[in-house]
N, C-alpha and C positions, 0 to 999 in steps of 0.2 A: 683109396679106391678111385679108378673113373670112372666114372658111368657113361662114359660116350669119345669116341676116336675123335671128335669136332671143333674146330673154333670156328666164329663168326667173326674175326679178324683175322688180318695178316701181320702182324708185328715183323718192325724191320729187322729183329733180333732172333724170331723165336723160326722152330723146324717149321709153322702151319704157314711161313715167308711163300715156299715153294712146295707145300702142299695143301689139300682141303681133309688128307682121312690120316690119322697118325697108326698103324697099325701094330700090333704086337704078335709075338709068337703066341702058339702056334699057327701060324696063317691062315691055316686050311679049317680053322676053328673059329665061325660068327655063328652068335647068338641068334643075331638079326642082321636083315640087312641093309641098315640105315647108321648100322656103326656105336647104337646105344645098347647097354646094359636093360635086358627086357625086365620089367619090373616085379614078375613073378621072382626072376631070377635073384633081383635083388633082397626079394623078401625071405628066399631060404638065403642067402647069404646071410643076411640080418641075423634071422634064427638063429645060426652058428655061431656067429663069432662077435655079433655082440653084446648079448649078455656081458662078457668078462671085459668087454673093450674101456678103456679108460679116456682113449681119444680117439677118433672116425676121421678123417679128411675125404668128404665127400666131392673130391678132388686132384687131380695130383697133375697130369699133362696135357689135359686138354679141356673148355669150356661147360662146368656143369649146369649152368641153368640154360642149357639149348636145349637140354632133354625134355623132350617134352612133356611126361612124365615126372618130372622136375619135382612139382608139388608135391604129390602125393609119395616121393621117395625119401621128402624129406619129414615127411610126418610118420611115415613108417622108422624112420630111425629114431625120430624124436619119442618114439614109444621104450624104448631102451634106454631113455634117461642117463645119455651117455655124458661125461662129467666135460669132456672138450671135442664136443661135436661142432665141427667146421666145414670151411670151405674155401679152396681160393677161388678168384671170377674176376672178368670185367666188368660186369656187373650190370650190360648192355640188354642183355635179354631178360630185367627184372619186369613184373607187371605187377599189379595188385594181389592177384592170388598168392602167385610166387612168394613175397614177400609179406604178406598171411599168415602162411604154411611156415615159413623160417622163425616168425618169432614165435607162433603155436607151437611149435616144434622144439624150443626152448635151446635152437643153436646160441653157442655159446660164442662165437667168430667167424663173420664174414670178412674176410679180406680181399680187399678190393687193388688190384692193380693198377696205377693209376701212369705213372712214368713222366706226367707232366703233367704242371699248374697249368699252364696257360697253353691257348686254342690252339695254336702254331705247331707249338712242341707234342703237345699230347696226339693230334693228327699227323704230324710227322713221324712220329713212332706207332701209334697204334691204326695203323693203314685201315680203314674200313671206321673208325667207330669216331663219331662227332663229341667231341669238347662238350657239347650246349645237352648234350643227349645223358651224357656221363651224368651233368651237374643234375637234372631233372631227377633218375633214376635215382642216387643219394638223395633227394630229397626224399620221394618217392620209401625210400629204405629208415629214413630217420624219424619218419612219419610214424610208421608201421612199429618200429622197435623205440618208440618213446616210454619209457615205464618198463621196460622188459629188462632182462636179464644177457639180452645179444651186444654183444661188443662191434664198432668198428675198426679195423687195421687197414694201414691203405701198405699196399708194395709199389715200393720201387727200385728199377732197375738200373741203376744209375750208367751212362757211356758219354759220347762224348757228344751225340743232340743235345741231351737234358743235363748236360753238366750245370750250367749255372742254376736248371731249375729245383735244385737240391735244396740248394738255401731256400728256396720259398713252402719246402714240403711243410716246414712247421709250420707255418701259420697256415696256410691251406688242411690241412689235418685240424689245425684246433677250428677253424671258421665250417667244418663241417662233421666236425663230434667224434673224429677219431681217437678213440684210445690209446693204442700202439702204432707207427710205423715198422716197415719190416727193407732197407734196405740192402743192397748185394749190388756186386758186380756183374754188368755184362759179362759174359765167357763164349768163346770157340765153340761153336753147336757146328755136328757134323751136316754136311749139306747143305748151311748155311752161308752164304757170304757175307757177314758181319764184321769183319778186320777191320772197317772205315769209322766201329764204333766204340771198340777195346779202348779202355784206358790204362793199358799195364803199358805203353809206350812215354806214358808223362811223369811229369815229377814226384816224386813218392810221396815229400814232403808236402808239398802244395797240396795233394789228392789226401795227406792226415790232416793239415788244417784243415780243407773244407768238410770233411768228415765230422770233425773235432765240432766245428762251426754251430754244422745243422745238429747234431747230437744233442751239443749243450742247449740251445735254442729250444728244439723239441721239452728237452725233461723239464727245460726252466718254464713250460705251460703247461708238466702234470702230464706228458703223453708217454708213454714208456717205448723202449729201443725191443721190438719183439725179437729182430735180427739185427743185428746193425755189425758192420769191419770193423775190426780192431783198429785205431788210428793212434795209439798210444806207442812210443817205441821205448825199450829201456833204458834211452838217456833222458826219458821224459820225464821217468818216475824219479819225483824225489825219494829218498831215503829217512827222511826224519818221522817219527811216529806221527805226528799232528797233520802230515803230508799223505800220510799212508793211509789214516781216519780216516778223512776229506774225500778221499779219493773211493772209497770204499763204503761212503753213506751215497755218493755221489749213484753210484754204478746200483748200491743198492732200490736210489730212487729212479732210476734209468730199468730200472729191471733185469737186467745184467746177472744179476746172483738170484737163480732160483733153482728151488731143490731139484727140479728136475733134469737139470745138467748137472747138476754132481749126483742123481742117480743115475743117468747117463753115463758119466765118466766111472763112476763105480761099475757098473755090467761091463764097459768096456775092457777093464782091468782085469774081470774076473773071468771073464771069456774071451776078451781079446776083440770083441766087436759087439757092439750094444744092440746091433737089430736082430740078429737070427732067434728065434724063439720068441720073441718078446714082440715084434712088428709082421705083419701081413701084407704085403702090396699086391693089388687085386684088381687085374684090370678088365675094361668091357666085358672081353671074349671070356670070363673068369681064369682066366691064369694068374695062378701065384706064384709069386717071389720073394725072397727075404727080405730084397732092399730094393730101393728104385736105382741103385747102381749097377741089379744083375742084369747080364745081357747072355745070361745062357737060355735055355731053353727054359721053361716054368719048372719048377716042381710039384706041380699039382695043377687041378682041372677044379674049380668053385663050381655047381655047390656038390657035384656029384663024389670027389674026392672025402672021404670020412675028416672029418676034424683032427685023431687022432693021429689017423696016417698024415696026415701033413704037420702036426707036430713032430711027429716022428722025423719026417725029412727036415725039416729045420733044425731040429737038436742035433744030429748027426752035421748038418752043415757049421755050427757054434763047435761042437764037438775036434771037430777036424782043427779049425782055428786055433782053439784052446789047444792042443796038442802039437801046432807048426807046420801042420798038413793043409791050410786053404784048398777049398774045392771052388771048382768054377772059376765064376766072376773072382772071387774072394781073393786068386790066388794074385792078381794084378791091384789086388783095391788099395786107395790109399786114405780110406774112408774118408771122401769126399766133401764130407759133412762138416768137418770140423775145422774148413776154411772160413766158415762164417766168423770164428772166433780168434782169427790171429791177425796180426797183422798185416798191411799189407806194403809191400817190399817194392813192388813194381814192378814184378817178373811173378807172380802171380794171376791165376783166375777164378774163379766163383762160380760153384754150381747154378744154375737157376731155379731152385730153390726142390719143393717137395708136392 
């Protein structure tokens, strides 16, 4: 879900560069108009669809703790006892409440974007938000979630400002209680001027050892890989059994193998695409969508739309798949998703994440 069009930065990478309101179809459709998800709104949302939810992202393209309503939308989901209730954030507009409410609430991951260890780098990419402000706020959050059951994951965005500050993510991660990092590639965002930051113009190799680098670093302090590029190629892999063990207690302590990518890739198999029926993307104005990849029009209106009819139009979108008929978005997608997990070659890009 968003809950609001807004960020209170400008990231040199990201669409809010050269905007302040990120809007969606259908246009002529705000809730409000301040660009947030109104909180009644969210509360028959809630109703609906999460009961059966397994995981919430109270989250997905633009800054959820600017709402100001913030608190209280997160304790209303936290009533649903949802099993991976999260968030991603920069985590600048935290205050005491707010971060109250999260671990009341029994979220289960805040993931914090961070794109740089040091003051330099992390204001040089995240335009608007102070280094000294960041570290505060984490304290601020570690405070609050001491004894709880909330995880931290820091993301980052790896190009070619923060390139060296990759290497320093693990220990910055472990010196401030992260669990998981979640690394990706800068990518091509439309309307953006970004080209100066891509790193699919450098050495492939060089770009899998430093990979390899911070990877290993990271697991060798117990923090697991929530996202991390493929930097392994198939001249890397030995062949011998005791190579192939090693290699696979390794990935298992990295987090790399868990059931929910091969229940993933299992739905994909069986339908030909893992999200339609099974995921919801929901934004401010309540439009839904199958995936964050559709860019047709919604298939449906939140909360006034029946549940069942927008199952309905989902099944029928998985349906067409599974038979070789793509509808929409579908018929161009190259499920986008599943470049976190391959290699990368160096004529490759990277979604910016979910």
């Amino acid at each position: 879900m968003d809950l609001t069009e807004r960020c209170n930065l400008r990231c040199v990478m990201c669409y809010f560069s050269v905007t302040d309101r990120l809007r969606f179809p259908p246009f002529d459709r705000e809730l409000a108009d301040n660009g947030n998800m109104p909180l009644a709104t969210f509360e028959r949302i809630a109703e609906t669809y999460f009961p059966r939810a397994w995981r919430v992202a109270l989250g997905c393209a633009a800054e959820p703790l600017i709402h100001r309503d913030f608190a209280a939308i997160v304790r209303a989901a936290g009533r649903y006892r949802i099993p991976e209730l999260w968030f991603p954030t920069n985590l600048l507009a935290l205050n005491a409440d707010k971060a109250e409410a999260i671990v009341a609430a029994g979220v289960h991951t805040v993931a914090v974007s961070v794109d740089g260890m040091r003051a330099e780098t992390y204001e040089k990419i995240r335009v608007g938000g102070r280094f000294a402000q960041l570290l505060e706020r984490l304290a601020l959050l570690n405070e609050a979630r001491r004894g709880s059951r909330t995880r931290l994951r820091f993301i980052f965005t790896w190009m070619r400002s923060n390139r060296e500050d990759l290497q320093l993510l693990p220990a910055f991660a472990a010196e401030h209680g992260a669990a998981e990092i979640d690394v990706r590639f800068v990518t091509p965002t439309v309307g953006v001027d970004n080209a100066a930051e891509l790193l699919s113009g450098e050495d492939p190799s060089a770009l899998n050892d430093e990979l390899a680098a911070a990877g290993e670093a990271a697991v060798a302090r117990g923090i697991r890989l929530a996202y991390y590029p493929g930097f392994e190629t198939p001249e890397d892999r030995e062949e011998n059994l005791a190579a192939i063990a090693k290699r696979a207690l390794w990935r298992v302590r990295a987090g790399l193998y868990r059931w929910e990518y091969f229940d993933y890739e299992l739905a994909k198999w069986r339908h030909g695409c893992a999200y339609p029926g099974r995921t919801y993307v929901i934004r401010p104005n309540g439009a839904v969508s199958p995936c964050i990849f559709w860019n047709e029009p919604p298939l449906a209106l939140a909360p006034e739309t029946p549940r069942a009819e927008v199952d309905r139009r989902l099944g029928a979108i998985r349906e067409a798949i599974r038979c070789g008929e793509p509808q929409g978005s579908c018929a161009g997608c190259t499920v986008r998703g599943d470049a976190f997990y391959q290699p990368f070659r160096g004529d490759e890009t990277r979604p910016l994440g979910d």
